[in-house]
KEMI-931971 format. One record per residue: residue in three letters; x, y, z of N, C-alpha, C in turn; residue number from 1. Coordinates in steps of 0.05 Angstrom, whole numbers. Layout:
N
REC;res;n.u;n.v;n.w;ca.u;ca.v;ca.w;c.u;c.v;c.w;n
REC;ALA;X;Y;Z;X;Y;Z;X;Y;Z;NUM
...
// end
This chain:
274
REC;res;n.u;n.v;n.w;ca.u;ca.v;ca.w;c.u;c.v;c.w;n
REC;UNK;-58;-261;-191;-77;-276;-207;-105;-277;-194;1
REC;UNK;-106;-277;-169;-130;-274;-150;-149;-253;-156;2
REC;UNK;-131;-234;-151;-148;-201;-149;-158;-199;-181;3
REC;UNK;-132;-203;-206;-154;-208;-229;-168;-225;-240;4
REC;UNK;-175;-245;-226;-200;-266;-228;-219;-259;-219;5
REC;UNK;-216;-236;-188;-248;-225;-182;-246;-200;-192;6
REC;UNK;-236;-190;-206;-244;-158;-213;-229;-138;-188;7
REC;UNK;-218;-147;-176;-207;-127;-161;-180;-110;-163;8
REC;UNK;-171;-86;-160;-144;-76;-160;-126;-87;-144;9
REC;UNK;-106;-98;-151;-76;-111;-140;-56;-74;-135;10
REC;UNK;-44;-78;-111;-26;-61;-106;5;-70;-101;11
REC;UNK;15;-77;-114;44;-83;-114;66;-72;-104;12
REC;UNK;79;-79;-89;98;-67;-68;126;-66;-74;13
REC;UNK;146;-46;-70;171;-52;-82;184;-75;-66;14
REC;UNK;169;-82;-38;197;-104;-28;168;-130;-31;15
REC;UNK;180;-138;-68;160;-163;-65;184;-191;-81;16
REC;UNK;164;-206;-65;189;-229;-80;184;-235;-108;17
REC;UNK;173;-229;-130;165;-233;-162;171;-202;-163;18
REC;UNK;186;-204;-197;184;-169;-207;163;-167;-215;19
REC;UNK;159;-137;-213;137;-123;-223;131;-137;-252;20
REC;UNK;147;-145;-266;141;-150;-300;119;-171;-304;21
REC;UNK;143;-195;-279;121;-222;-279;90;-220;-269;22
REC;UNK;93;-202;-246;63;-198;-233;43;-189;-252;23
REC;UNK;57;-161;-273;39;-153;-289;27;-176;-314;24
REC;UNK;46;-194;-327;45;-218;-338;24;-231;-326;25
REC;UNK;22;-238;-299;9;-253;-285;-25;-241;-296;26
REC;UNK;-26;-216;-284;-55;-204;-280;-67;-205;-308;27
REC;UNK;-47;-208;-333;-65;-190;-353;-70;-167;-355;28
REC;UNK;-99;-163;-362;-117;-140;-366;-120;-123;-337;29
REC;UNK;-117;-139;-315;-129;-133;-289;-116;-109;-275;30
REC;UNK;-134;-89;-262;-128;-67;-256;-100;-66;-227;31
REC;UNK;-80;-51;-241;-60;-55;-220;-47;-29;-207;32
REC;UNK;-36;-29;-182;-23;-10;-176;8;-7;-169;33
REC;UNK;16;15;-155;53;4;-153;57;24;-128;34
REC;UNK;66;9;-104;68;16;-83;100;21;-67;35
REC;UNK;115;43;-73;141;58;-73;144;52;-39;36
REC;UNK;167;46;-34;185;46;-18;207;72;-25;37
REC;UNK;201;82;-18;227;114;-33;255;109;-28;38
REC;UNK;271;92;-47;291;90;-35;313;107;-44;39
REC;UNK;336;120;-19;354;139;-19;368;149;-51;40
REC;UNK;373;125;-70;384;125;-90;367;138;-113;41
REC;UNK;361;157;-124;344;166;-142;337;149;-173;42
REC;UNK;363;146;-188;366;132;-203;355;104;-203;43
REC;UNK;354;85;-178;337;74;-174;308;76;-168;44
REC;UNK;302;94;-162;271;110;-161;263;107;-190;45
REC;UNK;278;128;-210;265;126;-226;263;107;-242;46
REC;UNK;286;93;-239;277;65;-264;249;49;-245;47
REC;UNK;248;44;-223;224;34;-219;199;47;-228;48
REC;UNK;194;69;-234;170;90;-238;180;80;-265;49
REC;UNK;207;85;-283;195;77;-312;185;42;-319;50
REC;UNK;197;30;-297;192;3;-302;161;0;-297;51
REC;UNK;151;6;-285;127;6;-269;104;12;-291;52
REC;UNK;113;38;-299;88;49;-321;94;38;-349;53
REC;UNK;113;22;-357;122;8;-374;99;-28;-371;54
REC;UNK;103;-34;-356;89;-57;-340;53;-52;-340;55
REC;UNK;43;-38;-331;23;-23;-335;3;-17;-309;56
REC;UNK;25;-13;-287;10;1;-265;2;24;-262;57
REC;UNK;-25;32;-269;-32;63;-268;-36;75;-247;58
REC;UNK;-31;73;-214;-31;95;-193;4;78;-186;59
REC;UNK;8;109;-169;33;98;-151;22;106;-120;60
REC;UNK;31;87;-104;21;86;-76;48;96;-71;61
REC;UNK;52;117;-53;84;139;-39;73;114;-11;62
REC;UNK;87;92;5;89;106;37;105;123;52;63
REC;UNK;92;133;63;104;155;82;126;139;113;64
REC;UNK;95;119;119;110;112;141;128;97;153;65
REC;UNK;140;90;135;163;72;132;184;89;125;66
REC;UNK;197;109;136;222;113;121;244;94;131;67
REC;UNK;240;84;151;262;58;171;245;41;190;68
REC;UNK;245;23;189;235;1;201;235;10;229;69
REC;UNK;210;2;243;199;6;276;210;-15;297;70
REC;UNK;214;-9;320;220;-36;327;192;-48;332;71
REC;UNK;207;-80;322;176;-95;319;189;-119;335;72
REC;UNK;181;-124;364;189;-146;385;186;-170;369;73
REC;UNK;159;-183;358;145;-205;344;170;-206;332;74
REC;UNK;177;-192;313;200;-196;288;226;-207;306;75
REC;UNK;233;-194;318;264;-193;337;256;-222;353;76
REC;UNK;240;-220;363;245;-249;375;253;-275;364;77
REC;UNK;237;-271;336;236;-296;319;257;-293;301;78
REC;UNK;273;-264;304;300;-262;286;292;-260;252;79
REC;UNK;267;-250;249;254;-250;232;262;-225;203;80
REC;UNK;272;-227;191;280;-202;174;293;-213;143;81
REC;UNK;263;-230;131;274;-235;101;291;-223;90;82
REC;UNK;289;-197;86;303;-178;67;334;-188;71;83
REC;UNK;346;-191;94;372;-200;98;379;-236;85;84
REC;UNK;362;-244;82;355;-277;61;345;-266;28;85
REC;UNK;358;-245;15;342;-235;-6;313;-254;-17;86
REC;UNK;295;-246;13;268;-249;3;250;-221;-1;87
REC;UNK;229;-210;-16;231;-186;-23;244;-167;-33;88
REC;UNK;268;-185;-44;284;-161;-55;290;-161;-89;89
REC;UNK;268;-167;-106;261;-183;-131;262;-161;-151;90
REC;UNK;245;-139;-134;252;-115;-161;272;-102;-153;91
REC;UNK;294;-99;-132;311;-93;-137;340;-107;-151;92
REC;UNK;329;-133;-148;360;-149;-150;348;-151;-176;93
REC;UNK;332;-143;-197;321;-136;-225;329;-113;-234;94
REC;UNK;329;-108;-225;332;-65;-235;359;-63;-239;95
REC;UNK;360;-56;-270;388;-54;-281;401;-25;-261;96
REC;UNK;392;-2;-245;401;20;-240;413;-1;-211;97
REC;UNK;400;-7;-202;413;-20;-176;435;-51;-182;98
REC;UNK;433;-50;-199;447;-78;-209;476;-53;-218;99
REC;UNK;477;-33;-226;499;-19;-238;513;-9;-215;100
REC;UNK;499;-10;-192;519;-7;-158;528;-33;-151;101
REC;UNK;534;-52;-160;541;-69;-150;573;-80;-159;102
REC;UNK;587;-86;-148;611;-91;-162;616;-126;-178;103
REC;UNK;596;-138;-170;594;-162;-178;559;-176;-186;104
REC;UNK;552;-197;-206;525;-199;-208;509;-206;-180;105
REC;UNK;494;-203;-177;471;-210;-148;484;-243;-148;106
REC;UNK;481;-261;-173;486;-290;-159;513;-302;-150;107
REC;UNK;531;-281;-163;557;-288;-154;562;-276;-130;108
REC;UNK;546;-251;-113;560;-248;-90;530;-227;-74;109
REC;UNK;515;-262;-69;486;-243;-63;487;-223;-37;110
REC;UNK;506;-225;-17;503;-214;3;505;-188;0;111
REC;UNK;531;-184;-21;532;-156;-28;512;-145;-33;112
REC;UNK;490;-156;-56;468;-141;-62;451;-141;-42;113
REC;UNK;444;-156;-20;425;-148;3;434;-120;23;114
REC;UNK;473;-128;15;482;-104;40;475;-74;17;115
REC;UNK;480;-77;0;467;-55;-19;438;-49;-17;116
REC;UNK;425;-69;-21;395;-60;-12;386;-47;7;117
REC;UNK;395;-63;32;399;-44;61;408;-10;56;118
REC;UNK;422;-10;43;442;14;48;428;34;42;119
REC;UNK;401;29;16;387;46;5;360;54;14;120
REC;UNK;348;23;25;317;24;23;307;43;46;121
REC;UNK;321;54;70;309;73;81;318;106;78;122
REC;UNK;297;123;83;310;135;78;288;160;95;123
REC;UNK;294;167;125;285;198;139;286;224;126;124
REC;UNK;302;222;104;310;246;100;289;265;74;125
REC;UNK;270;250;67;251;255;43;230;264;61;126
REC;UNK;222;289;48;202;315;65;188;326;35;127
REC;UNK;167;341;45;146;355;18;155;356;3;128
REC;UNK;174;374;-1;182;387;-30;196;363;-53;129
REC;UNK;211;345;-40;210;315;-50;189;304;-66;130
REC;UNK;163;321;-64;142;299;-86;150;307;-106;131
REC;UNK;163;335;-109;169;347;-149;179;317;-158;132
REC;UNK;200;311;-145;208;287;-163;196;263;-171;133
REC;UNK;177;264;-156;155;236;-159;135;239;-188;134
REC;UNK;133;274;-182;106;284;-200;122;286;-235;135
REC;UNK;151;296;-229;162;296;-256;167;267;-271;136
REC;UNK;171;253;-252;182;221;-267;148;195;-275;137
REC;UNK;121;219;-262;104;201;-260;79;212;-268;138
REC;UNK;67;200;-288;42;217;-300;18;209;-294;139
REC;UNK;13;187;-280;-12;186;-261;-21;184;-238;140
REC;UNK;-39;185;-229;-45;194;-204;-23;183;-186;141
REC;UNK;-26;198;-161;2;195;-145;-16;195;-117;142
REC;UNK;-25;172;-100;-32;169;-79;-10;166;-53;143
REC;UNK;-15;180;-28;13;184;5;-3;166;14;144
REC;UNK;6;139;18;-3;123;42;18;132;61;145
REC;UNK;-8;135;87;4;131;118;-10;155;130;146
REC;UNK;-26;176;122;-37;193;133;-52;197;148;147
REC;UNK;-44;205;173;-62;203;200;-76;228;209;148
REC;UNK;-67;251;201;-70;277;212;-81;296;185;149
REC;UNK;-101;312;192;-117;329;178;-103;355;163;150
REC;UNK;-76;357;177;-63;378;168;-44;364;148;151
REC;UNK;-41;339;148;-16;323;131;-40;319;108;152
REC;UNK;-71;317;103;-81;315;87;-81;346;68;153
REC;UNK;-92;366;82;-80;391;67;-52;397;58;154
REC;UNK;-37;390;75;-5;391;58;-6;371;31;155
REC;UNK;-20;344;36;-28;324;7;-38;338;-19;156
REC;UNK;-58;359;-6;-75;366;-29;-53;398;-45;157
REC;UNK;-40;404;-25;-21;430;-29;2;427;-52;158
REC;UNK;8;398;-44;23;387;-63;17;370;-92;159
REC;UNK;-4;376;-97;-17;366;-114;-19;347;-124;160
REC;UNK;-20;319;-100;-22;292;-97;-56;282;-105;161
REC;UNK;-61;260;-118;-94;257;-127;-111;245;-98;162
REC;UNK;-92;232;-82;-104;210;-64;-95;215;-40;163
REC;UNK;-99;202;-14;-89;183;8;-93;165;26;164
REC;UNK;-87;160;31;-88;130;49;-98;139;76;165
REC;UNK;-113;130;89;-103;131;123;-101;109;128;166
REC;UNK;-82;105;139;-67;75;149;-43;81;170;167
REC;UNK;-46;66;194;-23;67;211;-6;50;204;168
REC;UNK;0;34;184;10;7;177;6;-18;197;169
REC;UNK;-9;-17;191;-24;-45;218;-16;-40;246;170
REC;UNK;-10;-19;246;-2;-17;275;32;-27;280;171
REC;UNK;38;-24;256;68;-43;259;89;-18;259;172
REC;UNK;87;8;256;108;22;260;107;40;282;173
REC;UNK;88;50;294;106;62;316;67;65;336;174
REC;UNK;77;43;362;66;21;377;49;57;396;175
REC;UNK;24;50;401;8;75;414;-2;92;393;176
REC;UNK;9;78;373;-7;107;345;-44;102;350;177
REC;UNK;-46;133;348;-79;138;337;-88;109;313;178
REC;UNK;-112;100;323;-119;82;306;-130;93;278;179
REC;UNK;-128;77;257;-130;86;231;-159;99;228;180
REC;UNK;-182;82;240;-213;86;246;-207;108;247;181
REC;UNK;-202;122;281;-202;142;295;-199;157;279;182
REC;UNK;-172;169;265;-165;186;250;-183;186;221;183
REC;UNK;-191;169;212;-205;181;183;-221;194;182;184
REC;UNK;-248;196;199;-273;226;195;-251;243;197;185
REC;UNK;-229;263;211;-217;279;212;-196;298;178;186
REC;UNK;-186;267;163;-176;268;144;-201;276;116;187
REC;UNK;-214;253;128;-239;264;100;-256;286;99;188
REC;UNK;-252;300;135;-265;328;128;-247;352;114;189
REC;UNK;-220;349;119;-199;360;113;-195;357;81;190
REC;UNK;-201;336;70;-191;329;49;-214;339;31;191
REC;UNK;-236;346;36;-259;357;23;-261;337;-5;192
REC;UNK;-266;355;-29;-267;343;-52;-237;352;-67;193
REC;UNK;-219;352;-50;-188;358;-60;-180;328;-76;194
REC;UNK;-189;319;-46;-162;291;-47;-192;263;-55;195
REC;UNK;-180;244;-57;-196;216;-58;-175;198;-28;196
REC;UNK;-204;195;-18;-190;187;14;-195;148;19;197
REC;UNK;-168;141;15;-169;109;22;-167;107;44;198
REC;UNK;-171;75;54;-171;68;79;-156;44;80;199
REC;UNK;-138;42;103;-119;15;102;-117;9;139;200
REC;UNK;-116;-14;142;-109;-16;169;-131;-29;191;201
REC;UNK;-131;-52;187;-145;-61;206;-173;-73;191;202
REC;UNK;-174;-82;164;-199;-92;156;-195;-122;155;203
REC;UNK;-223;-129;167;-210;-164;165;-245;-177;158;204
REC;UNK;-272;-159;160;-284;-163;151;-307;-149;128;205
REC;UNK;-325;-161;116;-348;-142;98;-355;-123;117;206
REC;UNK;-356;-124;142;-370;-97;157;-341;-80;170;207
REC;UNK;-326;-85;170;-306;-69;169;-309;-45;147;208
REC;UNK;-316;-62;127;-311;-48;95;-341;-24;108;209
REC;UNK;-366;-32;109;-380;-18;115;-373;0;131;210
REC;UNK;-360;2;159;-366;28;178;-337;46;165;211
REC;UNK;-309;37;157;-297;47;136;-314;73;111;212
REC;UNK;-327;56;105;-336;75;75;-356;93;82;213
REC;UNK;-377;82;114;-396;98;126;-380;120;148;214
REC;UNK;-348;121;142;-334;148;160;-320;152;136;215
REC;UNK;-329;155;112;-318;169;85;-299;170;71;216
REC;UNK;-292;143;77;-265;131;58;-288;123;31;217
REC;UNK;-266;126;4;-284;122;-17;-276;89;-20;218
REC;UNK;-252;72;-12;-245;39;-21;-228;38;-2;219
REC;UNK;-228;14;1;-210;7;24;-189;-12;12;220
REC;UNK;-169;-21;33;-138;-46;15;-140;-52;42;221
REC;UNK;-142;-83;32;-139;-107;55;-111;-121;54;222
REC;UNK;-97;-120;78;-79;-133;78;-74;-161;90;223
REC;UNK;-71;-166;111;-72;-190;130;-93;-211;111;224
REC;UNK;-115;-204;113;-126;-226;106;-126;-245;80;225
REC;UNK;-111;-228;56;-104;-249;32;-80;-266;43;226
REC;UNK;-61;-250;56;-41;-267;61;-45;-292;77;227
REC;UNK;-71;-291;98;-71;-312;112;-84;-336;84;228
REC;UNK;-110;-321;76;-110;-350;50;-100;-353;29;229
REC;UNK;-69;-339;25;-50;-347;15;-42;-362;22;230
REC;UNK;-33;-367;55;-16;-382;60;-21;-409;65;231
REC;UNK;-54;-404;66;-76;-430;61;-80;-451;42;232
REC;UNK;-89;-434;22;-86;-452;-12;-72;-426;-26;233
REC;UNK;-67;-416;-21;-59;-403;-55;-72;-388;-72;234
REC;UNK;-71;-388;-92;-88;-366;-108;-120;-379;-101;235
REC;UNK;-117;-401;-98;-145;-410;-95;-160;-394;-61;236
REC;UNK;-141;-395;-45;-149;-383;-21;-148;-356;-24;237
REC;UNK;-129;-340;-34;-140;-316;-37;-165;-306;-48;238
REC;UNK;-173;-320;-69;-196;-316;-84;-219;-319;-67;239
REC;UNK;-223;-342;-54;-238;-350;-19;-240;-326;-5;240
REC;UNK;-212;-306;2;-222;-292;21;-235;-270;8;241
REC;UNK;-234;-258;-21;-247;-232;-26;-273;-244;-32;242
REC;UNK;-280;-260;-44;-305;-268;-46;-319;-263;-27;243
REC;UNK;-309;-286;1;-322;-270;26;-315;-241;33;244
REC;UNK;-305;-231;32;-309;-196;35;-328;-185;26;245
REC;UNK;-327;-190;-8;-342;-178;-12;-377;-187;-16;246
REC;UNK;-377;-213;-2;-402;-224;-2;-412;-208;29;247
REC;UNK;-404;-209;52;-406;-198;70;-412;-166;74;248
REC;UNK;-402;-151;54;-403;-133;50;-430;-118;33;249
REC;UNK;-438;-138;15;-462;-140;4;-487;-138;21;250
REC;UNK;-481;-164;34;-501;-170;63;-507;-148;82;251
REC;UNK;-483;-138;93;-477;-117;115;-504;-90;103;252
REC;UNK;-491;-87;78;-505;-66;60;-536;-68;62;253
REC;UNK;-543;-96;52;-579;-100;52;-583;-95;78;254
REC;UNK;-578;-114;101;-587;-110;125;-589;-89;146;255
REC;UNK;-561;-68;132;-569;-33;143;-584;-19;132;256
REC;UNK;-596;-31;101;-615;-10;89;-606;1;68;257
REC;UNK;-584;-7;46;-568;3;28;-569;-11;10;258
REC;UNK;-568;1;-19;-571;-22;-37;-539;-19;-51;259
REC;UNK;-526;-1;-32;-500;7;-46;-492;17;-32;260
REC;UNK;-458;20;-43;-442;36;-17;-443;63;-18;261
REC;UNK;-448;73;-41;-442;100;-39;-477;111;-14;262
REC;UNK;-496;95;-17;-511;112;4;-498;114;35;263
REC;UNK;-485;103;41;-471;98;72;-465;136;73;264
REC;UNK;-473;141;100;-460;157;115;-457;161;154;265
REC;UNK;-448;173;155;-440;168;184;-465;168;202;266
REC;UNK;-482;173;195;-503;162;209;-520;142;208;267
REC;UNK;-501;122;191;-506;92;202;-501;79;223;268
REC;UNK;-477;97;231;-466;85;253;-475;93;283;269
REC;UNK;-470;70;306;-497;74;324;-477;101;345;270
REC;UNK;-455;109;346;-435;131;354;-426;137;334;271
REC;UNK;-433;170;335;-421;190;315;-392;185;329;272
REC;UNK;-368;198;309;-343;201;320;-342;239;327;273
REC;UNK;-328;238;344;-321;268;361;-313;280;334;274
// end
């Protein structure tokens, strides 16, 4: 409700606690996306892709870097792992294809359906030639979040994907990764005018957004920071934090000399990258 009160695109995730139906209900008119977890079961793949474009999310976000969870100490300490409390598990315990693996309904024997969820949602074994299936079940643009490397952006464009991400996933899957920054001039020179190159990972302010878009990401997706003024007020706090983004970002812009983003280029910045 946040993101379509300010005009912004919502990206929706398969491990979310509301289905996709309600969220789209929620937004309205408001521009949305649908962010795939690839899980092992196909049949379940594709009812999400038909549920999804049914609903009216026009890009699908692939991640890459998640095919199995990283070890994450923070999490393990605190014994932390909703999915095992079916929290995030809303469009699946919805999805008539995953509801037809179950031998009993989700409320009469929820564990089953979480040990089912588990059984599916990772999956190592999905490599390139795997996008045919994405591209046949899905008729608009098809963005690879998680791309760090210049040659994984030409394999993007080889496969005739529209977009990608560079994003390490906050740093949350595998601990010493190249930082997202680092890696994007590399991807966007690679990616030429093939691909449309996002940026994820580490934005928490309006000048983030600036040196981002001035190393040639065309938009960036903020994560951390709605959730913290989610967890604040609510839709009311989320709305709080993009406002400030993008008020900051405005600012950032006048005070470098820009009356817009698209003039940004890397020689705004006071170090070129190698």
């Amino acid at each position: 409700r946040a993101a379509a009160a300010q005009g912004v695109p919502y990206i929706l995730s398969s491990a979310s606690s509301t289905p996709m139906e309600e969220v789209a209900a929620a937004m309205g008119d408001g521009e949305r996306w649908f962010q795939l977890y690839w899980a092992k079961d196909r049949e379940v793949t594709r009812s999400f892709l038909d549920r999804a474009k049914a609903a009216g999310y026009r890009a699908l976000f692939v991640t890459l870097d998640t095919p199995l969870l990283a070890w994450r100490p923070r999490d393990l300490d605190q014994a932390y792992l909703p999915f095992l409390h079916g929290v995030g598990t809303a469009n699946y315990f919805t999805d008539p294809a995953f509801r037809a693996g179950l031998a009993k309904p989700v409320h009469e024997d929820p564990n089953a359906a979480v040990r089912h969820f588990v059984g599916m949602f990772a999956d190592p074994a999905k490599t390139w030639p795997d996008l045919a299936f994405l591209r046949e079940n899905w008729d608009g643009p098809i963005v690879l979040k998680g791309i760090l490397h210049p040659d994984d952006a030409l394999r993007a464009a080889e496969a005739g994907v529209d977009g990608v991400v560079v994003s390490n996933h906050g740093g949350r899957q595998v601990a010493g990764s190249i930082a997202a920054a680092d890696a994007l001039p590399g991807v966007v020179e690679a990616a030429g005018d093939r691909l449309t190159v996002l940026f994820d990972s580490g934005i928490r302010s309006g000048d983030d957004i600036v040196k981002a878009l001035a190393l040639g990401a065309r938009s960036v997706l903020v994560g951390r920071p709605y959730a913290y003024g989610l967890g604040l007020d609510g839709q009311a706090g989320v709305e709080h934090v993009i406002r400030c983004l993008l008020a900051e970002l405005d600012l950032t812009l006048a005070l470098s000399g820009h009356s817009r983003p698209a003039t940004l280029t890397v020689d705004d910045l006071v170090t070129r990258p190698v």
